[in-house]
N, C-alpha and C positions, 0 to 999 in steps of 0.2 A: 083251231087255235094253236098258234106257239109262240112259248117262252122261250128266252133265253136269260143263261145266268152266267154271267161270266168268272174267272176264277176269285173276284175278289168278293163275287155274292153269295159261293158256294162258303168260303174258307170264316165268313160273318156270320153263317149261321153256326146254329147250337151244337155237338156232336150228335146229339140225338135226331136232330131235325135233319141233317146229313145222312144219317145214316136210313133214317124214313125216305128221305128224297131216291136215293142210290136203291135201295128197296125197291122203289115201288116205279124206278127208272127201268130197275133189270129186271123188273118182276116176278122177284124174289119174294118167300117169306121169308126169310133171314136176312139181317143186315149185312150188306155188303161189306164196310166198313168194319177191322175189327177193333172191338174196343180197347183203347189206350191203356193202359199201364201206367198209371200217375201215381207219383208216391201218398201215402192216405194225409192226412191231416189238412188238406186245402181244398178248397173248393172253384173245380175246372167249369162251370158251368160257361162262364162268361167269357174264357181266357182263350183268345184265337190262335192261331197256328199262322206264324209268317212266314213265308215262299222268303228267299234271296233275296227275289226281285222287289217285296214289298221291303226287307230289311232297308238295303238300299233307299229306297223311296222313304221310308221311316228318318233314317238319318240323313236325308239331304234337309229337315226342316226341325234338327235336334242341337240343340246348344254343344259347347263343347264339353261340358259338365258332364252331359246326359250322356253323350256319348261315350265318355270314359265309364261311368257307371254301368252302360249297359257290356260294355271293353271286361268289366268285372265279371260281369254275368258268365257273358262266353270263356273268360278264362278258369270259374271257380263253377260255374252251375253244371246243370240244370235249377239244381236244388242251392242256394247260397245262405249264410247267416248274412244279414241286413249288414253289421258293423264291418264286413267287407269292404262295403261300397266306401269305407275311409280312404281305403287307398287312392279313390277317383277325386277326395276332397271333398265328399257328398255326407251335411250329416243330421241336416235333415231331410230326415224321409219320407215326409208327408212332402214337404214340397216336390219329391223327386219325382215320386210314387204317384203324386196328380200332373207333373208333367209329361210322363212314361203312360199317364190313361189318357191325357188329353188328344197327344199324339196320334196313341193307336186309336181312337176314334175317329179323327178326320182321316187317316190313313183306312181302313176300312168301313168307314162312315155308318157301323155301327153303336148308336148312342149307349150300348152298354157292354160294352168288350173291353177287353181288360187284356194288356200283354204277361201278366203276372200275376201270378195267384200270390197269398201269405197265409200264413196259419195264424191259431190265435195267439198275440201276442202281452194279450192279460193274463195268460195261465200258466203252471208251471216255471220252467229253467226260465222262460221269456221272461214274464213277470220280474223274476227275479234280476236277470240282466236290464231290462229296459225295450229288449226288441228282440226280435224273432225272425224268422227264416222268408226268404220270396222264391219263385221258383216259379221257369217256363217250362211253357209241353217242349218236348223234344224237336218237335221240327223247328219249333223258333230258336233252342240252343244251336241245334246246327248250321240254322241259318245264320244267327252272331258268330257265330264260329269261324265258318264259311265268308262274312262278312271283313272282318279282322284276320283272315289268312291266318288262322290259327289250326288246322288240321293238313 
């Protein structure tokens, strides 16, 4: 029997499920993969990693809005406070936040991928201000990055 997976079916799974695949690819007990460095308070389970080339492909079907909001990301993240994205004219964030998961779903046609994580935003400073912080993995900031000729 053989599978194939191509890069946009590797980069949809979980990190763990990658790092099992790459295992037991190279026939390793150890993960090949090493594990990411994510700042704590978010949860990466869901939140994928975009290549350039998906960036790309991401904003060829992103409003102009979105666009500038994610234009914020790359210029201020990885890690951002929400009230950033004013500068993009963006101020609600629910609506943004389910345009940015809608996206990255049909772009890697994972129904629960998420291009950004968020911390909780009912507790502590958040609470208090009203919102609280979003934040991509690192390959996807460089890839906005990269995206926007900003490096």
């Amino acid at each position: 029997m053989m599978i194939v997976l191509t890069e946009k079916d590797v980069t949809s799974l979980k990190p763990s499920t990658r790092a099992d695949l790459m295992a037991f690819l190279l026939r390793s007990t150890s993960a090949s993969i090493p594990p990411r460095n994510h700042p704590e308070g978010f949860e990466w389970d869901d939140v994928v990693d975009l290549t350039a080339d998906k960036v790309a492909e991401f904003m060829e079907g992103c409003a102009e809005q979105t666009v500038a909001g994610l234009k914020v990301i790359a210029e201020h993240g990885p890690v951002i406070v929400a009230n950033l994205l004013l500068e993009a004219g963006i101020e609600n964030y629910t609506h943004f936040q389910g345009r940015i998961t809608k996206r990255t779903r049909t772009i890697t046609g994972d129904k629960h991928a998420f291009l950004f994580t968020w911390d909780d935003w009912g507790s502590g400073g958040n609470a208090e201000r009203g919102y609280g912080h979003y934040a991509v993995t690192d390959t996807t900031f460089r890839s906005l990055r990269s995206y926007f000729d900003l490096d």
